[in-house]
N, C-alpha and C positions, 0 to 999 in steps of 0.2 A: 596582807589581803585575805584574811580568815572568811571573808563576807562571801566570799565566789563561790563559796560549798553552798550557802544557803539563797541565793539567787534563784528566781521561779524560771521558766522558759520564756515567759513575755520579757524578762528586765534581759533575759540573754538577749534576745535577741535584739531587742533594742540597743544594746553595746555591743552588737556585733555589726548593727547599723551605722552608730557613731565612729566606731574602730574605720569601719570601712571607707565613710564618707569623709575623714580626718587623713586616711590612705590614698584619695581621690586628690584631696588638697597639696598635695607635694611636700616641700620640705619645711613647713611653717610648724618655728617651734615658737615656746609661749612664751618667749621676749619678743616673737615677731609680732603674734596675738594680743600681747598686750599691749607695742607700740600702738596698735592698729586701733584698738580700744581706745585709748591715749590720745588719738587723733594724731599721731605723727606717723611716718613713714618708717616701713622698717630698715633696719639699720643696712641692710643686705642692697637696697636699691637709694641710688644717691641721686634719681633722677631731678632735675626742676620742677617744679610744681607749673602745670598751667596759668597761666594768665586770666585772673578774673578779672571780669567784665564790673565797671563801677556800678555801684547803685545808685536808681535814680528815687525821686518823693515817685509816690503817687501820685498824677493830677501836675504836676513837671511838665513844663513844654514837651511837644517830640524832639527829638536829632533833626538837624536840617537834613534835609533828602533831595533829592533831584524830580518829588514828585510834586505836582502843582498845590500850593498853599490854601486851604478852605479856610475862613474867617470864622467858621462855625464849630469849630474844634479839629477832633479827631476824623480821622477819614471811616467814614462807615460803610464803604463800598461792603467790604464783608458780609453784612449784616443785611444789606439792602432785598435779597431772595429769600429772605425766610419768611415763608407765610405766617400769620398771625388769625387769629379767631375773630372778626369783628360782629356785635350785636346789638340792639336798639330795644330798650328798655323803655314799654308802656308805661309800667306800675310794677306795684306788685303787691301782697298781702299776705297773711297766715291765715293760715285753714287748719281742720282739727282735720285729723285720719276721718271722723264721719262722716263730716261733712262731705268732703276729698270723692269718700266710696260711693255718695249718694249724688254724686253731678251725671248727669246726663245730656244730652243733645237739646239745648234749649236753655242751659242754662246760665245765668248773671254770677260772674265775682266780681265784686265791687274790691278797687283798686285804692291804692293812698294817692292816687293822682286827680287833679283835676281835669273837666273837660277841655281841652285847648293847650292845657299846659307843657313844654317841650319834653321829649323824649331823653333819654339818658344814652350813650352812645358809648361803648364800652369795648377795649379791647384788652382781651386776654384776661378777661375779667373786671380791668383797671378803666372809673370813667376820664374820659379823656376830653370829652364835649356835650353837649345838649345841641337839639335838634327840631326840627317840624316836618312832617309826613306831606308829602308831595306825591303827584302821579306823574310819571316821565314812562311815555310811549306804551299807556298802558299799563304799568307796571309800578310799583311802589318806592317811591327813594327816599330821600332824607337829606333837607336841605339844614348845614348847621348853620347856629344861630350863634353860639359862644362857645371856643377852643379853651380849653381849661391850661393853662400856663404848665410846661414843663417842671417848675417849682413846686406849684400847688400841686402837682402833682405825687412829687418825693415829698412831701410836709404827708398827705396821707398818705402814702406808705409807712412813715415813722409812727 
């Protein structure tokens, strides 16, 4: 080991970090390290391996349970209190930045929609329905008119 005379202070110390953290480690020598490597167990511990759990496909039935059977898949209680974003799409159109700078109070952007035509109804960004514009107790709501299929749905995501 001729090399230790010409070592800087950063490579010392860094082996005096390895030295020490390998001192940390107990009595593991390098046929234990390499069993370990190896993916076997070192020769020192003869214990039994845990019992893995089989694997299943993806999309597999569940395990029968003791909890009541939904015809509808998977139980999505979990999932049922996470809010989500919903929103109701006019139209829409592109505009230049000028144009954008020069709108003021009074002003028309003409849409890619028709007058009449139903609303786009969108959560989480993803449309999900089309719609018509109602007034309920004063206030504005949105009666749908066609649910977009969970299908066609994952077809536009791909």
């Amino acid at each position: 080991m001729a090399d230790e005379e010409n070592t800087s202070p950063e490579e010392q110390a860094l082996a005096d970090e390895w030295a020490a953290a390998l001192a940390e480690a107990g009595d593991a020598d390098q046929d234990d390290i390499d069993a370990m490597l190896a993916g076997q167990a070192p020769a020192q511990s003869e214990q039994p391996a845990a019992p893995r759990a089989p694997m299943e496909e993806f999309g597999s039935a569940p395990p029968p349970s003791n909890l009541p059977v939904n015809l509808d898949g998977p139980n999505l209680d979990v999932i049922l209190d996470i809010p989500v974003s919903i929103s109701m799409e006019v139209g829409n159109t592109d505009i230049t930045i000028r144009n954008l700078l020069q709108l003021n109070q009074g002003s028309v952007i003409e849409l890619d929609r028709l007058a009449g035509e139903p609303l786009d109804v969108l959560v989480n960004g993803t449309l999900i329905a089309h719609g018509e514009v109602v007034v309920v107790n004063e206030k504005f709501g949105i009666r749908l008119t066609d649910v977009i299929s969970p299908s066609e749905r994952i077809k536009k995501l791909r």
